[in-house]
C-alpha positions in Angstrom: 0.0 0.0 0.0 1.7 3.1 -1.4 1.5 6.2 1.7 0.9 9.9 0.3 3.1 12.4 2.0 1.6 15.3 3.0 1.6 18.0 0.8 2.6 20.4 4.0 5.9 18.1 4.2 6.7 18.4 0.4 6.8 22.0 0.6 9.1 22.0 3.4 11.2 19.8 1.8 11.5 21.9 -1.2 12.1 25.4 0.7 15.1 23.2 2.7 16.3 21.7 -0.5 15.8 24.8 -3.2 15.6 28.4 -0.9 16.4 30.4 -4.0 13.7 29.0 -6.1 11.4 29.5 -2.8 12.7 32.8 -2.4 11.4 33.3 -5.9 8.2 31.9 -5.4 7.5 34.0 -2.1 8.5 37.6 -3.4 4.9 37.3 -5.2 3.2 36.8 -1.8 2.6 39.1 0.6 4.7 39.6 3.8 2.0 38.7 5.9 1.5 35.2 3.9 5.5 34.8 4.0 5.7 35.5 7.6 2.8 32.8 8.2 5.0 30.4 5.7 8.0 31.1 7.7 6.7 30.2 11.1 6.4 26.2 10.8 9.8 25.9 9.1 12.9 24.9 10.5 15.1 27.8 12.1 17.9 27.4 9.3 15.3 27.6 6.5 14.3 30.5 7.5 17.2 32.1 7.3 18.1 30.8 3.6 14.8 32.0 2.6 15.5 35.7 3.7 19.1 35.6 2.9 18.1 35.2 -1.1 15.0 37.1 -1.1 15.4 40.7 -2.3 16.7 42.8 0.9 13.9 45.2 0.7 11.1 42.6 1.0 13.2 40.6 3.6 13.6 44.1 5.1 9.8 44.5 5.5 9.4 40.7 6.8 12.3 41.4 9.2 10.5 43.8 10.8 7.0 42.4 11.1 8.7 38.6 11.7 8.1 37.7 15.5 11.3 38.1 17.8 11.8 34.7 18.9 11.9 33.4 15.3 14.0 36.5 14.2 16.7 35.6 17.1 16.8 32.1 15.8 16.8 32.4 12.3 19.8 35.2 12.7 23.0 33.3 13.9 22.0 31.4 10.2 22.9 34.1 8.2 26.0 36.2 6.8 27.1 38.9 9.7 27.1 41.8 6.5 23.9 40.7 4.9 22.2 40.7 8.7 23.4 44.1 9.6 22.4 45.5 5.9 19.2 44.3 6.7 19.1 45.4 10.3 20.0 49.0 9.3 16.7 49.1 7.2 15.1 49.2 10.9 13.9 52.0 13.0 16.7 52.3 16.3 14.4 50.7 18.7 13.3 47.5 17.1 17.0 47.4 16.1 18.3 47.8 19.2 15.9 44.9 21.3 16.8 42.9 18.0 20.4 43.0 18.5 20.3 42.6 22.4 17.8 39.8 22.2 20.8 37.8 20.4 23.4 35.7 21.6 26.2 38.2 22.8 28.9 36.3 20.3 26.5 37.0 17.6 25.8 40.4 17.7 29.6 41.2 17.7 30.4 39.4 15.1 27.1 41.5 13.4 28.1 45.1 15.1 31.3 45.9 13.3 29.8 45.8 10.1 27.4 48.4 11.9 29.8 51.1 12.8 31.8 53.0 10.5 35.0 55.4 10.7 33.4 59.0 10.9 35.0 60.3 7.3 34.5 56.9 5.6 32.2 55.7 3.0 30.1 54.2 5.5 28.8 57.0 6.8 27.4 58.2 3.9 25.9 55.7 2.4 22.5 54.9 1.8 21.2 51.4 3.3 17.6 51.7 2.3 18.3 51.1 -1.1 16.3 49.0 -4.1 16.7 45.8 -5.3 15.5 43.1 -7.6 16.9 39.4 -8.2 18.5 38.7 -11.8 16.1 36.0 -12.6 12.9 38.1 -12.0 11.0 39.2 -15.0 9.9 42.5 -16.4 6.5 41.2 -15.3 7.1 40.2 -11.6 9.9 43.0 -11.6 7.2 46.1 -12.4 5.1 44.5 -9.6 7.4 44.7 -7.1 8.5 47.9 -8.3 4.7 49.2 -7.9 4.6 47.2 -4.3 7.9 48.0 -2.5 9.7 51.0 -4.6 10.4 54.2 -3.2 8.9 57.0 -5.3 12.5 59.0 -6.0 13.8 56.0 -7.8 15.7 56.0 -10.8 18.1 52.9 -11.2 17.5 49.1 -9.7 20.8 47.3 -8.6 20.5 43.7 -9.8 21.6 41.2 -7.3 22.3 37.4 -7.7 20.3 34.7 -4.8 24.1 35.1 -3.0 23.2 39.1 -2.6 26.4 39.5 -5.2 25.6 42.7 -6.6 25.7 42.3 -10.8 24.4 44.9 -13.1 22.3 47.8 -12.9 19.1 48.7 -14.9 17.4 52.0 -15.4 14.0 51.8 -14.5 13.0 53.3 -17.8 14.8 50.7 -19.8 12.4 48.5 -17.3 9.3 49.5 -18.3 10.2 49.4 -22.1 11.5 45.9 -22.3 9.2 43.2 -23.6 7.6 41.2 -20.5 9.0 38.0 -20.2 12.4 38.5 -20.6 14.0 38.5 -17.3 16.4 41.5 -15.9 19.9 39.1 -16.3 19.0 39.9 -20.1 18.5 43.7 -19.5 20.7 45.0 -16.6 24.8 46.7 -17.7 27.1 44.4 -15.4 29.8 47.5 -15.7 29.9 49.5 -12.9 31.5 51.0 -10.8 31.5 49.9 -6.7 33.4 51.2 -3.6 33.9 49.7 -0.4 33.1 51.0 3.0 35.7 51.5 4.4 37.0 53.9 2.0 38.0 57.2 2.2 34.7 59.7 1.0 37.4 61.1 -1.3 37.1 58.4 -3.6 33.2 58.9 -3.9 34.0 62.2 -6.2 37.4 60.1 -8.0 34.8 57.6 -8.7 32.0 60.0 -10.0 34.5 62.0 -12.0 35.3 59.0 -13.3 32.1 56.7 -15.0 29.9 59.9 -14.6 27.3 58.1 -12.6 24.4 59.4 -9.9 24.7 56.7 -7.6 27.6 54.6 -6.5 26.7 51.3 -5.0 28.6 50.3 -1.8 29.7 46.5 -1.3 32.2 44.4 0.8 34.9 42.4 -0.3 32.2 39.5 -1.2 30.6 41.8 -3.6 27.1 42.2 -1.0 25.7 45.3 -1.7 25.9 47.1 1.7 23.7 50.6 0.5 24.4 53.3 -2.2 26.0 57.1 -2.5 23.0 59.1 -3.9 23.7 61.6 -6.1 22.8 64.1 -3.1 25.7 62.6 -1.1 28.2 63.0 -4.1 27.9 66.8 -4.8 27.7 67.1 -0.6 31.2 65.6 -0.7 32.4 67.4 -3.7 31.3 70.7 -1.6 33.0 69.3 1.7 36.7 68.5 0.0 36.9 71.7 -1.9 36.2 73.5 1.5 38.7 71.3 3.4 41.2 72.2 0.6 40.8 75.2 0.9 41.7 75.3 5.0 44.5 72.5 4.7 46.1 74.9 2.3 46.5 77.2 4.7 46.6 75.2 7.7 43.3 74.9 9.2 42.0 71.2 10.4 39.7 69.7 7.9 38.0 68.9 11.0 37.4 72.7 12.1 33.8 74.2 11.3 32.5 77.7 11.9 31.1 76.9 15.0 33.6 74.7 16.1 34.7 75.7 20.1 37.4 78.1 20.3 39.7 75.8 22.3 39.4 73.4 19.4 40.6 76.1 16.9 43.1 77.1 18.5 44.8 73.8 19.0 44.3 72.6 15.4 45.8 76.6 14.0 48.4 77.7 16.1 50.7 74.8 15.4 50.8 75.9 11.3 50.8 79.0 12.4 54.3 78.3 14.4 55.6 77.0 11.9 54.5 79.9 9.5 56.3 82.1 12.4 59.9 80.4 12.0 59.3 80.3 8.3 58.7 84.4 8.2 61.7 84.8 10.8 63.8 82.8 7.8 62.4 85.4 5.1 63.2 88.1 7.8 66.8 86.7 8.3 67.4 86.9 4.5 66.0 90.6 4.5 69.0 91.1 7.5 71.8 90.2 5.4 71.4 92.8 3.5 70.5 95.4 5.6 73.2 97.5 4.6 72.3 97.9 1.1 68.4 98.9 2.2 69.9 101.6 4.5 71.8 103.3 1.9 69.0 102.4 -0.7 65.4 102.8 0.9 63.7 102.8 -2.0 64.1 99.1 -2.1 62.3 98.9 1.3 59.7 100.6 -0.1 59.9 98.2 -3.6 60.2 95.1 -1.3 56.3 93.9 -1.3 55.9 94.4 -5.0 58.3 91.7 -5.9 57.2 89.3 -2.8 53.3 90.3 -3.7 53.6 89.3 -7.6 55.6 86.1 -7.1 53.4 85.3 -4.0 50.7 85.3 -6.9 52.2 83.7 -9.1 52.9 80.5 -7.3 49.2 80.4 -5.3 48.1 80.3 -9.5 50.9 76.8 -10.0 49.7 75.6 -6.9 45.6 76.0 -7.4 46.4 74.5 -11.1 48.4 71.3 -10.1 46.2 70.6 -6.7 43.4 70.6 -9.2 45.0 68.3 -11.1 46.0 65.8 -8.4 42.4 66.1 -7.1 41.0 64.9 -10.2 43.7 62.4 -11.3 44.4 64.6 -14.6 47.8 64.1 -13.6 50.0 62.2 -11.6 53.4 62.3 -9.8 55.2 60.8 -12.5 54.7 63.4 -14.7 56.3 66.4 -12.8 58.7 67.3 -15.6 55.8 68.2 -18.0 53.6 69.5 -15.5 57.0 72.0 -13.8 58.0 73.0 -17.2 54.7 74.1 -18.5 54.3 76.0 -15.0 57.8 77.4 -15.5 57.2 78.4 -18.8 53.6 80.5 -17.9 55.4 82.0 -14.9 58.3 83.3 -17.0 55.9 84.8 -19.6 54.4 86.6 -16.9 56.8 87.1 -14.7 58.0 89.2 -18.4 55.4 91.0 -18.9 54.7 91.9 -15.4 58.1 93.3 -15.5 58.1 95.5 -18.5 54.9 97.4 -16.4 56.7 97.1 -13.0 59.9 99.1 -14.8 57.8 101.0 -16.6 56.2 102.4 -13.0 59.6 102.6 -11.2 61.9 104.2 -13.5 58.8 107.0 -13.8 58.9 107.4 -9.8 62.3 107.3 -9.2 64.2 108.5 -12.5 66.8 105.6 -12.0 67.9 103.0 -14.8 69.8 101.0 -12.4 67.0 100.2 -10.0 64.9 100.1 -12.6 66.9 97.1 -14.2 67.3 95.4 -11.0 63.5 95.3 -9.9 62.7 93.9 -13.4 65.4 90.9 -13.5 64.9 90.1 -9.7 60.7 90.0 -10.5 61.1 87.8 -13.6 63.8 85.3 -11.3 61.3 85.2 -8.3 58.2 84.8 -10.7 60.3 81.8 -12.3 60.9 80.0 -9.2 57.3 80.8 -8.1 55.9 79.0 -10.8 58.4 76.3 -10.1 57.8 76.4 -6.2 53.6 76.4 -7.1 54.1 72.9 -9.3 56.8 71.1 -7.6 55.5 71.0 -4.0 51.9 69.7 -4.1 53.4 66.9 -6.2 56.3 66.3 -3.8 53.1 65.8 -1.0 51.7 63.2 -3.3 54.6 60.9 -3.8 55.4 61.4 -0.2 51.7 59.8 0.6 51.1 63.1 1.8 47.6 65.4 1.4 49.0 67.2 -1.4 46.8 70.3 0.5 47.9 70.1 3.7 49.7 73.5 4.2 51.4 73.8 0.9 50.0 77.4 1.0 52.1 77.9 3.7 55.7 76.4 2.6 54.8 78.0 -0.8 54.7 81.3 0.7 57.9 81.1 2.3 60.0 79.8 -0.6 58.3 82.8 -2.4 59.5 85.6 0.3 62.5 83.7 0.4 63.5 83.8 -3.4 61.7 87.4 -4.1 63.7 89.3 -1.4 66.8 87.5 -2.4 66.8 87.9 -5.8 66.1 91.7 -5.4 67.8 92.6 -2.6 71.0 90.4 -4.1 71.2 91.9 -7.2 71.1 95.8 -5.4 74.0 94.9 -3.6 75.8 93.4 -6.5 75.0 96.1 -8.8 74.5 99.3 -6.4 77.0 100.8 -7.7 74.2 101.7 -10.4 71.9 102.5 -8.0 73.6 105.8 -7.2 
């Protein structure tokens, strides 16, 4: 006599044996009828079944599943796909969620939770969409309709291991013909970024493939959230501000409303340092002191030179940290990049000149210090340009922030070279200056 098994026990046996197919079959359910699936299987099951489902529908059945069978079904599943999933959760359920586990197992899921404060992590996005590659443009537009949020514009394409593989637009989505499936539709290039990286590389990486959203994913491949195009011109705004205070020695760390105490200890260091490096441009004034007391019309002529070649090389310097910043060049090519700066400073530092001597030998009648004020500005504009090029790439190949006070060394070798120049060539030639 031949014994039926019970359909009940045939459907378990499937979910155990195939969870991706069953993962399939119940993202056309509801999460109510999932959750009431859910409850008579075994722990382990469970856990399969919301590992391969699409994160946000396991997202919505996480957070109506009851505890006890959440607490179970947990220690079953990846520590980075649990805390992606977690993160989809308001604080508090979170939170009881997380201390309702087995203290092992929520450390292994809380780093994976926390995030260095200027990394990736941070910024992304964990509430993001996705759909499996073997749904179909049918099944895909339904779920689209059920579970989408209303701002979207792309739909990350995962595999039943949460492997991230191609994206699809959701135009391209609703024009595609309705039983193909979205394996056949999605573009598998694109670009990813991990965590843990530096938000820097969210605007390298934009630059780069021209995107609006960047997905996030571990070293598996998971996807772990998404940089929204919001995020991306946020950062963009954030590093060309913090350039713009490294250069001259204020902590990327320092708001406007930062405390005072806090300010202070991130400034006065650079600005020590900017102290001994004016007392060197002060020192090179002093050796020629002579010469300015019998010629004080070079005291007088003194900030002209340091003020133009000052110039000159914050222009190399904006130029080249550009560059650097947006990977249009790179250390190795210094000679080009030093020599092109060079050559623009020189040209200037010419024409500048011809005006400057043009002024000077109107104010003071002399051909001699109107000879020696246009040489010394075309040398100091020369090695400005030089100075403005060279450094920021030094930074770089030192593993250096190219920014990081570059204003202020570049001001001192500037002082440095403009007073010497001028001031060296009145002594030398002062008998002309008569």
């Amino acid at each position: 006599m031949t014994t039926l098994v019970h359909p009940e026990l045939m459907h378990q046996a499937f979910i155990a044996k195939f969870p991706e197919e069953a993962a399939h079959v119940f993202e056309s359910y509801s999460p109510q009828e999932v959750i009431d699936t859910l409850g008579g299987l075994p722990h382990k099951d469970v856990a399969n079944i919301l590992s391969a489902m699409s994160p946000s529908l396991a997202a919505d059945i996480l957070e109506k599943l009851p505890e006890r069978l959440l607490v179970n079904a947990i220690p079953h599943m990846a520590p980075t796909l649990t805390a992606s999933l977690l993160q989809r959760l308001n604080d508090e359920h979170r939170d009881n969620i997380l201390a309702s586990l087995p203290p092992q197992i929520s450390a292994d899921i809380a780093p994976f939770m926390e995030y260095p404060e200027d990394s990736v992590g941070m910024l992304m996005d964990v509430k993001f969409f996705t759909l499996p590659e073997d749904t179909t443009v049918v099944e895909a537009i339904q779920q689209v309709r059920t579970h989408a949020p209303n701002n979207l514009n792309e739909i990350y394409i995962l595999d039943r291991q949460q492997t991230l593989v191609g994206v699809l637009p959701l135009r391209d989505l609703f024009l595609a013909p309705s039983q193909k499936t979205l394996e056949a539709l999605m573009k598998r290039e694109l670009p990813t970024i991990h965590p843990l990286e530096n938000q820097e590389q969210v605007v390298e990486i934009c630059n780069e493939w021209k995107v609006l959203t960047i997905p996030v994913t571990d070293l598996d491949g998971r996807l772990l959230g998404i940089i929204s195009n919001e995020d991306i011109i946020q950062v963009e705004k954030e590093e060309a501000t913090i350039s713009m205070q490294t250069m001259v020695g204020v902590s990327k760390d320092e708001r406007a409303l930062s405390p005072p105490w806090f300010a202070i200890k991130k400034r006065l260091p650079w600005l020590q340092i900017n102290l001994l490096t004016a007392f060197l441009a002060a020192f090179v004034v002093g050796l020629f002191e002579d010469t300015i007391a019998r010629f004080t019309a070079l005291a007088v002529l003194l900030p002209v030179v340091a003020g133009q070649s000052g110039n000159t090389g914050a222009q190399a310097l904006a130029v080249v940290m550009r560059g650097l910043a947006l990977r249009d060049i790179r250390p190795s090519q210094w000679l080009r990049v030093t020599l092109k700066e060079s050559y623009v400073a020189l040209a200037n530092g010419v024409a500048v000149a011809a005006t400057t001597c043009t002024a000077v030998y109107i104010w003071s009648g002399s051909w001699g210090l109107t000879a020696v004020i246009g040489v010394s500005m075309v040398i100091s504009m020369l090695m400005a340009g030089f100075s403005g090029a060279i450094i920021p790439i030094i930074l770089r190949s030192l593993k250096q922030d190219p920014a990081q006070s570059s204003s202020i060394i570049l001001t001192t070798v500037t002082d440095v070279a403009g007073f010497f120049s001028f001031l060296g060539l009145a002594t030398l030639f002062s008998s002309f200056l008569e």
